[in-house]
C-alpha positions in Angstrom: 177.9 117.1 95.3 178.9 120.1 97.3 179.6 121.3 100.9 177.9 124.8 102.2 180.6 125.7 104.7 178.3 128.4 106.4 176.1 125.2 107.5 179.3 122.8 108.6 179.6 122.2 111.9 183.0 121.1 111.9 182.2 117.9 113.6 184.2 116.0 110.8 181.9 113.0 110.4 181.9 113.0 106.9 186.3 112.6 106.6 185.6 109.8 108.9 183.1 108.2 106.6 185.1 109.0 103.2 188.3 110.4 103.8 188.8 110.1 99.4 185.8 112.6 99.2 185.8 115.0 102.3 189.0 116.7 104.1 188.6 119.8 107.2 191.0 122.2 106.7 192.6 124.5 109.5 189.8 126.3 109.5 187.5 123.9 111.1 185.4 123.6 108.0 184.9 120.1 105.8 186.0 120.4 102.2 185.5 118.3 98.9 188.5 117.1 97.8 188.0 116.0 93.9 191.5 114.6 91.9 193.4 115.7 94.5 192.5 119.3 95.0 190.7 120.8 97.7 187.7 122.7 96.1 187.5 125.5 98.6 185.6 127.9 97.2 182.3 128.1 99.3 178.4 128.3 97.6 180.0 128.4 94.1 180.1 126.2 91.2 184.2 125.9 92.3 182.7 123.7 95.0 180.7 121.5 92.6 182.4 117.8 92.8 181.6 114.6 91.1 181.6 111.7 93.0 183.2 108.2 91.3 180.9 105.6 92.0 182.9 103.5 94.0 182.7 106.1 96.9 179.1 107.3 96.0 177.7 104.7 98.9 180.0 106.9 101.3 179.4 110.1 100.5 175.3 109.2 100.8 176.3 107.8 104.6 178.6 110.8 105.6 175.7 113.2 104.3 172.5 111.5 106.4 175.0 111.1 109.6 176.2 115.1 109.2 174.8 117.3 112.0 175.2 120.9 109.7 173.2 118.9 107.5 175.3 120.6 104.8 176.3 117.8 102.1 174.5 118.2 98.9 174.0 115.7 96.4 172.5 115.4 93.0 172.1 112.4 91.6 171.9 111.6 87.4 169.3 109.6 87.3 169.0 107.6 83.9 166.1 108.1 81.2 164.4 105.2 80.3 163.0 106.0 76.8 160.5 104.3 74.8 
């Protein structure tokens, strides 16, 4: 899951949603916040967090309620094999 900053708005939806995920720094612009650290380092793989399950649910509901439309999230889907 990742943020692109040049799309956030700023509104801050997504902090209110899952403050444990997301964080807006003085500069207006919403963060992922992974282990404690703020990855700030806009459209590269810096940015990249993963998500523990327990606030996956949140993230999902912060991203479909964002007006930059700017939350990214890949999913690991699980192979079924024969």
């Amino acid at each position: 899951m990742w943020i692109d900053q040049d799309l956030c708005t700023g509104d801050g939806l997504c902090v209110d949603h899952c403050p444990e995920v997301f964080v807006q720094l003085e500069d207006g612009i919403a963060y992922v916040v992974q282990n404690g650290a703020v990855l700030n380092d806009p459209g590269s793989s810096g940015s990249l967090a993963v998500v523990e399950h327990r606030h996956q649910s949140d993230v999902v509901k912060a991203a479909e309620v964002c007006p930059g439309e700017c939350i990214f999230i890949e999913m690991d889907v699980p192979t079924i094999t024969p």
